[in-house]
mmCIF file of the C-alpha atoms, coordinates in Angstrom:
data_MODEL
# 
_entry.id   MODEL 
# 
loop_
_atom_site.group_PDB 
_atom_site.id 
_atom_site.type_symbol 
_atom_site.label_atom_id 
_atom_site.label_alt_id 
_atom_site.label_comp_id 
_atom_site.label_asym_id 
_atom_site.label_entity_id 
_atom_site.label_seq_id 
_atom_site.pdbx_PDB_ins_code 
_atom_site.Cartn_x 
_atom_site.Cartn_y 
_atom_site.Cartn_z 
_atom_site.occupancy 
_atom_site.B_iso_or_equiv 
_atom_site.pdbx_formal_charge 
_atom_site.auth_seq_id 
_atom_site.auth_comp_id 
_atom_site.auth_asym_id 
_atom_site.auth_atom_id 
_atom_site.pdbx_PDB_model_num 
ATOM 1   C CA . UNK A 1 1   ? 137.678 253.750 159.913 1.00 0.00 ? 1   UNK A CA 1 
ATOM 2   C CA . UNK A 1 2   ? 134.191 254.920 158.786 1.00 0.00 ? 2   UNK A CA 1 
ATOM 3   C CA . UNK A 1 3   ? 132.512 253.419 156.468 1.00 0.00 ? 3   UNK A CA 1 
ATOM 4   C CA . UNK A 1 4   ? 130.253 255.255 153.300 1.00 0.00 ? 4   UNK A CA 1 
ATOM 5   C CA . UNK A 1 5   ? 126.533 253.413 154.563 1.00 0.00 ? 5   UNK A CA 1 
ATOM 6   C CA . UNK A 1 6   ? 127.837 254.472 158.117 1.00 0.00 ? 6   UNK A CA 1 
ATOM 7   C CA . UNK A 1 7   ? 128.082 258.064 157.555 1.00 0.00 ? 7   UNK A CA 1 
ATOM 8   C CA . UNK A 1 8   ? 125.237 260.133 159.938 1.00 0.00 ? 8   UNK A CA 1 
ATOM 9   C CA . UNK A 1 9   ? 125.196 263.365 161.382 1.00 0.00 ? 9   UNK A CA 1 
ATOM 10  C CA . UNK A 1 10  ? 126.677 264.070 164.764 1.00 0.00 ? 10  UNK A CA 1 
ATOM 11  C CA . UNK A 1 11  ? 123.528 264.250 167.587 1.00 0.00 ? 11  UNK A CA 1 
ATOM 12  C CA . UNK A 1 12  ? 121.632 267.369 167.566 1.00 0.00 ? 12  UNK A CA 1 
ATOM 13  C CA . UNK A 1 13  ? 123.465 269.005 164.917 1.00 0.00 ? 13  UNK A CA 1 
ATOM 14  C CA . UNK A 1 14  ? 119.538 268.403 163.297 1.00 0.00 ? 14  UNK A CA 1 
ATOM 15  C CA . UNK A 1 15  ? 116.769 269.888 165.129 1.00 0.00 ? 15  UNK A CA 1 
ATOM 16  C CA . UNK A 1 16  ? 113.754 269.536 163.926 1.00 0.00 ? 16  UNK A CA 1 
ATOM 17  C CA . UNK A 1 17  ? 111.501 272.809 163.843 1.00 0.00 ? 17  UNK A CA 1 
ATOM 18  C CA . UNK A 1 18  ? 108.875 273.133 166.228 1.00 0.00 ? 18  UNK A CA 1 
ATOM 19  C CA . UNK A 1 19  ? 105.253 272.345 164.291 1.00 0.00 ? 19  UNK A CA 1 
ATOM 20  C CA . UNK A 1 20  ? 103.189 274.518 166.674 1.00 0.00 ? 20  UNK A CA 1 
ATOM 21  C CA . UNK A 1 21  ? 99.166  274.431 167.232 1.00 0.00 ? 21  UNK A CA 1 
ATOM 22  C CA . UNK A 1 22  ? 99.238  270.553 166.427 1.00 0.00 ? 22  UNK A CA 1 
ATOM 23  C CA . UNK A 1 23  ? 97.031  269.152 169.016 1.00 0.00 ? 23  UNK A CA 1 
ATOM 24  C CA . UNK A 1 24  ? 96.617  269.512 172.911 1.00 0.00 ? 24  UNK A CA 1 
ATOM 25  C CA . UNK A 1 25  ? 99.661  266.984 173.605 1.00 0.00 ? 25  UNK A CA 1 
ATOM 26  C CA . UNK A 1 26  ? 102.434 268.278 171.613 1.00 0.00 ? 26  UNK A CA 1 
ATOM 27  C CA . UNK A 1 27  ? 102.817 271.044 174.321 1.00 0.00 ? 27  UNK A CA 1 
ATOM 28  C CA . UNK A 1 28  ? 102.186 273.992 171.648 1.00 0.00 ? 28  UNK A CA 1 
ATOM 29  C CA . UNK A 1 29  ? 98.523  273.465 170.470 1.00 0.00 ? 29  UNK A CA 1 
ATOM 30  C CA . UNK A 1 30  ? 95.306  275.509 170.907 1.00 0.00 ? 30  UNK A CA 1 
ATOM 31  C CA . UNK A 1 31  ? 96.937  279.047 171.161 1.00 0.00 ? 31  UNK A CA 1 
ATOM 32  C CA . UNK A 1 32  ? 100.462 277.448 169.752 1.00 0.00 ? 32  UNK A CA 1 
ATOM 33  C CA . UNK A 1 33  ? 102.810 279.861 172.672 1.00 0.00 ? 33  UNK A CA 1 
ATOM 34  C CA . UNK A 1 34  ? 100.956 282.673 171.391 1.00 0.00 ? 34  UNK A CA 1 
ATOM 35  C CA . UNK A 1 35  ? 99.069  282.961 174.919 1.00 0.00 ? 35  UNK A CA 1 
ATOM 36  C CA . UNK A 1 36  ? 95.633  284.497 174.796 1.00 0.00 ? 36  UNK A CA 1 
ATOM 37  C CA . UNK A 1 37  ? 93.634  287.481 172.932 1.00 0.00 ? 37  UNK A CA 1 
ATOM 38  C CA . UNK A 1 38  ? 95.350  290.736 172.171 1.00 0.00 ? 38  UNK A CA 1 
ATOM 39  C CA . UNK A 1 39  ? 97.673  292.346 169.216 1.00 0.00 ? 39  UNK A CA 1 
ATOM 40  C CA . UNK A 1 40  ? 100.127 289.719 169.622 1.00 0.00 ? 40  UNK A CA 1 
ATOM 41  C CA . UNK A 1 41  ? 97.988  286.748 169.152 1.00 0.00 ? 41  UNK A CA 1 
ATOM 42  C CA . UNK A 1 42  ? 96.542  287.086 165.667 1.00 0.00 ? 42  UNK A CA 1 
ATOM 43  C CA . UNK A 1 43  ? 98.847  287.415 162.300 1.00 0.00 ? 43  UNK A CA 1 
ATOM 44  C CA . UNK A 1 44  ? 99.928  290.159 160.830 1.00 0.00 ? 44  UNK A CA 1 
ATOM 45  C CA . UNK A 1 45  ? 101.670 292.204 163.860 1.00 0.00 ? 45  UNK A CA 1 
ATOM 46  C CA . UNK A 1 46  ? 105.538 293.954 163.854 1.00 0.00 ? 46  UNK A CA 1 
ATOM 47  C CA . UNK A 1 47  ? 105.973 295.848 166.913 1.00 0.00 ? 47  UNK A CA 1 
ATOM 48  C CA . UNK A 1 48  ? 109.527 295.414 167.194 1.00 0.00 ? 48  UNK A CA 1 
ATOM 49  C CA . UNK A 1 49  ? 110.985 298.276 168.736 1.00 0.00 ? 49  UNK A CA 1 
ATOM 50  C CA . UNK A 1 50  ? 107.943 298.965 170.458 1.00 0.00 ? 50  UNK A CA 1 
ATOM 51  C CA . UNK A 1 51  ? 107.710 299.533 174.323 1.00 0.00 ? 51  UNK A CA 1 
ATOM 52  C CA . UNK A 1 52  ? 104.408 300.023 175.403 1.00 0.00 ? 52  UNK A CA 1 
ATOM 53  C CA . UNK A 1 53  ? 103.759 303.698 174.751 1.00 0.00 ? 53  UNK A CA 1 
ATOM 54  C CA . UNK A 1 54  ? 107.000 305.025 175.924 1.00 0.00 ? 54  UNK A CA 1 
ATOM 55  C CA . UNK A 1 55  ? 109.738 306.588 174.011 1.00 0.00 ? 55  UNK A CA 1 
ATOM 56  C CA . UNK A 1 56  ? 111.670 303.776 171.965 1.00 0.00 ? 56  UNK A CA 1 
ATOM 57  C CA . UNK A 1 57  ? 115.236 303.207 172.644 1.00 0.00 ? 57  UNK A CA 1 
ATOM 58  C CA . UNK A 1 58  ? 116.164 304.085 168.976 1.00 0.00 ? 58  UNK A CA 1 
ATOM 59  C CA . UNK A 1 59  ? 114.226 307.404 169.561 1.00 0.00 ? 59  UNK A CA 1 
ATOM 60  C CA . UNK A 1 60  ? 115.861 308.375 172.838 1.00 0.00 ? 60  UNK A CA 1 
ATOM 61  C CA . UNK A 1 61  ? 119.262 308.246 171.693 1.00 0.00 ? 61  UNK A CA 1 
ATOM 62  C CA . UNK A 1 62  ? 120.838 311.316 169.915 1.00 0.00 ? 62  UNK A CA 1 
ATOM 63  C CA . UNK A 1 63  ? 121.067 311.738 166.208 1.00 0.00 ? 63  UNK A CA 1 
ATOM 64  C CA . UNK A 1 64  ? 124.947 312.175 165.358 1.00 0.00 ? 64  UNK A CA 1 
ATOM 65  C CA . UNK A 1 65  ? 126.094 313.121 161.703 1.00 0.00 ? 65  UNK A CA 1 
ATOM 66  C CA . UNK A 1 66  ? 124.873 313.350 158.274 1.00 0.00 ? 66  UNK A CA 1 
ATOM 67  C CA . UNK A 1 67  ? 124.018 311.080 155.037 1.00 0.00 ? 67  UNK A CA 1 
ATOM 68  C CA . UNK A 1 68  ? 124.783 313.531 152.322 1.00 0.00 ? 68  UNK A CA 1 
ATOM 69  C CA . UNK A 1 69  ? 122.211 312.115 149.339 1.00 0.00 ? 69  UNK A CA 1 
ATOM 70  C CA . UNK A 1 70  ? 123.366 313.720 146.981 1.00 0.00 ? 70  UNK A CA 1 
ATOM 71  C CA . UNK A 1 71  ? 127.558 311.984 147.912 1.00 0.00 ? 71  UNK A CA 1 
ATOM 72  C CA . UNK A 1 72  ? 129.276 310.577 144.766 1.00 0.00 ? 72  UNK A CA 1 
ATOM 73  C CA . UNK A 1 73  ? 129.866 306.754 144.909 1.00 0.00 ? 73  UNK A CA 1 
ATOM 74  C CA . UNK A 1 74  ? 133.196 306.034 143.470 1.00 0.00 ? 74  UNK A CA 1 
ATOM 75  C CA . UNK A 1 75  ? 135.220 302.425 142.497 1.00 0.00 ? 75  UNK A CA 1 
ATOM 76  C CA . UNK A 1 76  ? 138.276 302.121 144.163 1.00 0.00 ? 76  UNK A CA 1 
ATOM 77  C CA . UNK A 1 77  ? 141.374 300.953 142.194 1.00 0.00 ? 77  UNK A CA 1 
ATOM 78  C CA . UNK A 1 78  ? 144.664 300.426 143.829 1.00 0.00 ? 78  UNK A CA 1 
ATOM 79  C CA . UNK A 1 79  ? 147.759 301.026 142.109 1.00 0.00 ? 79  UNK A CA 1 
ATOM 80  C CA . UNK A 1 80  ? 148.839 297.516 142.697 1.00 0.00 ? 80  UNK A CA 1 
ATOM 81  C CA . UNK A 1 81  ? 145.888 296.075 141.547 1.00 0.00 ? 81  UNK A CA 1 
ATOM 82  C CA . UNK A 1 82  ? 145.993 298.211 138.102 1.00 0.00 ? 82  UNK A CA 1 
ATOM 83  C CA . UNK A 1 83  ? 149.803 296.736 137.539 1.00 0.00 ? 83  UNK A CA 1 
ATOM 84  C CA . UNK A 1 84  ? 149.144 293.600 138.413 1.00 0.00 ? 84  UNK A CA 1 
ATOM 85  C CA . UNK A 1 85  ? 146.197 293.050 135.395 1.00 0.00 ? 85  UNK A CA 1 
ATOM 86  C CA . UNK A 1 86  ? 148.975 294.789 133.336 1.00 0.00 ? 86  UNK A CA 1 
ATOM 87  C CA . UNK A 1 87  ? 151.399 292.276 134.092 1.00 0.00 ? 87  UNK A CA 1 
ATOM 88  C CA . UNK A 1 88  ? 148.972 289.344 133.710 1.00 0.00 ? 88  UNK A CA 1 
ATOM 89  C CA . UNK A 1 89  ? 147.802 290.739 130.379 1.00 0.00 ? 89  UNK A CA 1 
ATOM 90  C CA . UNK A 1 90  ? 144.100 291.627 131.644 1.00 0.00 ? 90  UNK A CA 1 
ATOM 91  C CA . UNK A 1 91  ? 144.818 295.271 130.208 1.00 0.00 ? 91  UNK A CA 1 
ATOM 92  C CA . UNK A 1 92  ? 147.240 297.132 127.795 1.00 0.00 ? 92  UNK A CA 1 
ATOM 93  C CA . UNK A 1 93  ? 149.091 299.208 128.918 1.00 0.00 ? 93  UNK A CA 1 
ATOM 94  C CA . UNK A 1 94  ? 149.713 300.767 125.634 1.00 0.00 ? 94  UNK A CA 1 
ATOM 95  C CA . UNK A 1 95  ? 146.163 301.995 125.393 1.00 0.00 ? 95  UNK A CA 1 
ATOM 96  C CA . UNK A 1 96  ? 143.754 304.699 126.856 1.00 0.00 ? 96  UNK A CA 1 
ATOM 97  C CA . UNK A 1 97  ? 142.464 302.495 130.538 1.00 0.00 ? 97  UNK A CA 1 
ATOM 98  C CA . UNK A 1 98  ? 139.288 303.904 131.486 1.00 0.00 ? 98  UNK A CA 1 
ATOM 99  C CA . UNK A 1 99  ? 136.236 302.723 133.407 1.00 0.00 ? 99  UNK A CA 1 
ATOM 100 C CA . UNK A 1 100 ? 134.978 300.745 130.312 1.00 0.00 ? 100 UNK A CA 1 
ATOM 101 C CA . UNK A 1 101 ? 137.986 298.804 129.951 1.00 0.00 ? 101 UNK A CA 1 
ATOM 102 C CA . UNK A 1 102 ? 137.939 298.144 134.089 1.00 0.00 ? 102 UNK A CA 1 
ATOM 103 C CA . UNK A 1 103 ? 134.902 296.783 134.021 1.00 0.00 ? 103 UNK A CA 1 
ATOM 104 C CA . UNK A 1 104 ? 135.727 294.673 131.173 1.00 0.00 ? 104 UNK A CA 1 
ATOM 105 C CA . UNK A 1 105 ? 138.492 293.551 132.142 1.00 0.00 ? 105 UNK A CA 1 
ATOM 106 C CA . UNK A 1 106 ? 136.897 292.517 135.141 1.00 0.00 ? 106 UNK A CA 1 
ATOM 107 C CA . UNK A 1 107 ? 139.522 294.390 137.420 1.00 0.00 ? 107 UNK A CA 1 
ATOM 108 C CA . UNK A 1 108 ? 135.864 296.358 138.927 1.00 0.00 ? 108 UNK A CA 1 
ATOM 109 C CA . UNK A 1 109 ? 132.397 295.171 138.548 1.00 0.00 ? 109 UNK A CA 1 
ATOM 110 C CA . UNK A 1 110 ? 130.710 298.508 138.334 1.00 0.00 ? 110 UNK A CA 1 
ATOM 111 C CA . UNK A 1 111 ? 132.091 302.073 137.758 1.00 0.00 ? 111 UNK A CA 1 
ATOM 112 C CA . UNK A 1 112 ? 129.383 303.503 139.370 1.00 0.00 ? 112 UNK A CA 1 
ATOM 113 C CA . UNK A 1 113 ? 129.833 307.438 139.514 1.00 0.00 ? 113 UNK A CA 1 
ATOM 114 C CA . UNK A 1 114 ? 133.941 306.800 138.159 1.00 0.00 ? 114 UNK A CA 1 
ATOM 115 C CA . UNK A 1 115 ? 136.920 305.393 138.802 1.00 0.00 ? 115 UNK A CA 1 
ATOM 116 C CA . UNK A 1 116 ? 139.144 306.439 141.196 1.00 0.00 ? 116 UNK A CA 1 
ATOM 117 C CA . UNK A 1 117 ? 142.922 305.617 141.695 1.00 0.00 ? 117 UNK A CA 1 
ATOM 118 C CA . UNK A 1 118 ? 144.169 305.047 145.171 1.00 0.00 ? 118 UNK A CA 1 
ATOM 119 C CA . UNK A 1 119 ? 148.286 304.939 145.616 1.00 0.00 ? 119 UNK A CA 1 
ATOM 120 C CA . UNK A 1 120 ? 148.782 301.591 147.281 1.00 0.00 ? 120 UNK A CA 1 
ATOM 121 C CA . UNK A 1 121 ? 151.139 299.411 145.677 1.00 0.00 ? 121 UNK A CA 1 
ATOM 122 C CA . UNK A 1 122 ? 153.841 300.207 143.089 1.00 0.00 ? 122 UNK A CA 1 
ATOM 123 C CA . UNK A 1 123 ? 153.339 300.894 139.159 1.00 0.00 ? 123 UNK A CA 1 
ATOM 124 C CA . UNK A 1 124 ? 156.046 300.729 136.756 1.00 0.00 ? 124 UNK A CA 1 
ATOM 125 C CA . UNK A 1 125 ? 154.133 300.435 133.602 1.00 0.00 ? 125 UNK A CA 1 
ATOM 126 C CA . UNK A 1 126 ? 153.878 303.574 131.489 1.00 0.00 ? 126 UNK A CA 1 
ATOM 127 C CA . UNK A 1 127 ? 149.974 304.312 131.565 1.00 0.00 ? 127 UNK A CA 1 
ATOM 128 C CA . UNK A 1 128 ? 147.654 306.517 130.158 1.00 0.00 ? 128 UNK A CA 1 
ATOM 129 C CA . UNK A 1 129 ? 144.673 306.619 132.298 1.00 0.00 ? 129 UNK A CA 1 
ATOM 130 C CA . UNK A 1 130 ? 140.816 308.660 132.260 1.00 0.00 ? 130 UNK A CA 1 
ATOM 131 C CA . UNK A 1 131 ? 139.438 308.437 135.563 1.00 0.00 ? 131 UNK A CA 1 
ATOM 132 C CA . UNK A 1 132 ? 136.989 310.178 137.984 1.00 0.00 ? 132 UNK A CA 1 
ATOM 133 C CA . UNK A 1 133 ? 139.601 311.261 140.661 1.00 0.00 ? 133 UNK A CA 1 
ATOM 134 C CA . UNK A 1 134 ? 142.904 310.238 141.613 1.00 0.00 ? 134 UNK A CA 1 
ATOM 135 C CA . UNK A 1 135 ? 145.101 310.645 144.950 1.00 0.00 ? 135 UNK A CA 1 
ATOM 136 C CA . UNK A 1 136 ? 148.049 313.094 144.999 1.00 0.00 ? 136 UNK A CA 1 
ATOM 137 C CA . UNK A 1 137 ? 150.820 310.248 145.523 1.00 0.00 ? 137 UNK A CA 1 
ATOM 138 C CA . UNK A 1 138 ? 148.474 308.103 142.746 1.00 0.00 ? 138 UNK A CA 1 
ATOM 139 C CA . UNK A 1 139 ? 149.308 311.123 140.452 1.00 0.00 ? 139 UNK A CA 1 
ATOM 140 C CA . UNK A 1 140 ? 152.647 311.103 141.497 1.00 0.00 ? 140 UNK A CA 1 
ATOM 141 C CA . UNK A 1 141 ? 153.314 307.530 140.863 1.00 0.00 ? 141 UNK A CA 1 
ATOM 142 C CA . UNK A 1 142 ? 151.984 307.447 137.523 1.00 0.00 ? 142 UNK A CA 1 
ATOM 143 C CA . UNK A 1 143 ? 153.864 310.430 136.690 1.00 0.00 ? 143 UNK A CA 1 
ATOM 144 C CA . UNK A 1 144 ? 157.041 309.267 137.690 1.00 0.00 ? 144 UNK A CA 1 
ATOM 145 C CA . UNK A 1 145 ? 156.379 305.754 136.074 1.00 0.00 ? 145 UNK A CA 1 
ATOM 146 C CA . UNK A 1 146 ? 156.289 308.329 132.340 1.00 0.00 ? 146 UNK A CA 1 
ATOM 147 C CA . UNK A 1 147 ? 152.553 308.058 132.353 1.00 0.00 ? 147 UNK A CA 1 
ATOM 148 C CA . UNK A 1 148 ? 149.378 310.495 132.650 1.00 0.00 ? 148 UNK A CA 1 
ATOM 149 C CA . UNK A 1 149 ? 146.089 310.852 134.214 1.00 0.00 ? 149 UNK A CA 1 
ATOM 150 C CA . UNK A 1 150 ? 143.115 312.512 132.393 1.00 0.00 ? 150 UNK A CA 1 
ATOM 151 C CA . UNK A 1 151 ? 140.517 313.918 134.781 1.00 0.00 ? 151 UNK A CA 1 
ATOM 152 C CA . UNK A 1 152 ? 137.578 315.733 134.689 1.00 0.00 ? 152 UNK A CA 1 
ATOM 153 C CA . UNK A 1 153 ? 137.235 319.807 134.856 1.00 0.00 ? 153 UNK A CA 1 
ATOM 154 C CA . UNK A 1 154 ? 136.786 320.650 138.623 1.00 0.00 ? 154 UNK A CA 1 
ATOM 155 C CA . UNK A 1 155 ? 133.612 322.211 139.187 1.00 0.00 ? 155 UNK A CA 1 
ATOM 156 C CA . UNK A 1 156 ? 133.293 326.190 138.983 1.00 0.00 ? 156 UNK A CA 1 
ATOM 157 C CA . UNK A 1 157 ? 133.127 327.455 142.237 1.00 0.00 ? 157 UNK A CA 1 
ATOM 158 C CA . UNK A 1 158 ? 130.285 329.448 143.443 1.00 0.00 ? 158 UNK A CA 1 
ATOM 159 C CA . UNK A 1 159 ? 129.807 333.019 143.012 1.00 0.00 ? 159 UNK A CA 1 
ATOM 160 C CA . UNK A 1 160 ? 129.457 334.953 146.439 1.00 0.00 ? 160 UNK A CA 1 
ATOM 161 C CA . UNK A 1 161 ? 126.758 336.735 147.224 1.00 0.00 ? 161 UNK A CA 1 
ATOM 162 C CA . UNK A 1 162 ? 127.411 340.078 146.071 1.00 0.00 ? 162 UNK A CA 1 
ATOM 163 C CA . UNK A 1 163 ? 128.591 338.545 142.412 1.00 0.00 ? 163 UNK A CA 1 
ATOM 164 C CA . UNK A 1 164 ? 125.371 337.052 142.560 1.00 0.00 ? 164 UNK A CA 1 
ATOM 165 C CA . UNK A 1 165 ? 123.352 339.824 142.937 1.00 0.00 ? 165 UNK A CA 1 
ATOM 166 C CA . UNK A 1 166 ? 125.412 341.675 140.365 1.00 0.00 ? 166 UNK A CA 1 
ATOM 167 C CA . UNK A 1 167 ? 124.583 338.859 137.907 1.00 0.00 ? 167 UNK A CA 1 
ATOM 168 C CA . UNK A 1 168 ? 120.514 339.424 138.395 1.00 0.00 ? 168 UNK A CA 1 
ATOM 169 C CA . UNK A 1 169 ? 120.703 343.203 138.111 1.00 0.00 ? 169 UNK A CA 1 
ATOM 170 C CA . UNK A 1 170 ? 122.588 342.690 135.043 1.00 0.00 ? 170 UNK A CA 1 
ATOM 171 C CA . UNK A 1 171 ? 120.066 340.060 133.769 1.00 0.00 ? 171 UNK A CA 1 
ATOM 172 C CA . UNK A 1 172 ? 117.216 342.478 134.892 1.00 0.00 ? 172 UNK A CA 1 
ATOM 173 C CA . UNK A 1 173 ? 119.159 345.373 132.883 1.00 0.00 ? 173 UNK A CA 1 
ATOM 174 C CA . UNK A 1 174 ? 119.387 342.956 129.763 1.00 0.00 ? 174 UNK A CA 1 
ATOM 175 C CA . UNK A 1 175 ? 115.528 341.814 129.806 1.00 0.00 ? 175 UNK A CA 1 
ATOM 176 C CA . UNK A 1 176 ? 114.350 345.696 130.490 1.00 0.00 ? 176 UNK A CA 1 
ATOM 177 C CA . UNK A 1 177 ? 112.904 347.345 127.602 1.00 0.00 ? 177 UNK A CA 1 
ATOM 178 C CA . UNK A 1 178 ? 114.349 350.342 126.093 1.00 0.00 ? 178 UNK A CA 1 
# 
């Protein structure tokens, strides 16, 4: 049985770090392993990645896909996770649930660019939600527990391009004098 004024670390699960340039006998002093002269010898230097002149690794290899910037960020809430803070009392089901509440009801920690309802799990509780974006079978799950989902207006979609040259000559006709 171990004792409390006998308790000690394993050996070697402490290494001590490696004091370099501390004298000719430690085994790292003088040029402390950082060998002589050049770019790598004095402070200051990141050249990772670099090889000498010749293409880089990260640079040979092709570019695949693409990072829309512009991409909406949304929270993810479950279904399950929604009754569940209704059955613990976190939220009431009797009132409007939107982001605001989420967040303070700590079920998300940020609603970023909005909420938006995923259909895993089962509801039961009669909800009236305003979110971002929901799932089809999210819909349908709320819908069939008696509640309703309250989401934005979808965008307008673009006019093609002869409705958009229609639109300047008409804006050119209206800003023409007479």
């Amino acid at each position: 049985m171990t004792k409390l004024n006998d308790l000690h670390d394993n050996p070697g699960a402490r290494k001590k770090r490696v004091r370099v340039g501390r004298g000719i006998g430690s085994g790292v002093g003088k040029t402390a392993g950082r060998g002589q002269k050049g770019q790598t010898s004095r402070s200051g230097v990141a050249i990772n990645g670099f090889e000498g002149g010749q293409m880089p690794l990260h640079m040979r290899l092709p570019k695949r896909g693409f990072n829309n910037i512009f991409r909406k960020d949304y929270a993810v809430l479950n279904l399950g996770t929604l009754q569940s803070a209704i059955d613990a009392g976190r939220l009431d089901a009797g009132s409007l649930i939107d982001a605001d509440a989420l967040v303070a009801a700590k079920i998300i920690t940020n609603a970023r660019d909005g909420v938006r309802l995923l259909g895993v799990g089962e509801l039961t509780a009669k909800v009236t939600l305003k979110l971002a974006g929901a799932s089809a079978t999210a819909n349908a799950a709320v819908e069939a527990a008696g509640g309703s989902i309250e989401l934005p207006a979808p965008a307008p979609a673009p006019l093609s391009r002869e409705e958009q040259k229609a639109a300047r000559a008409a804006a050119r006709a209206a800003k023409a004098p007479k």
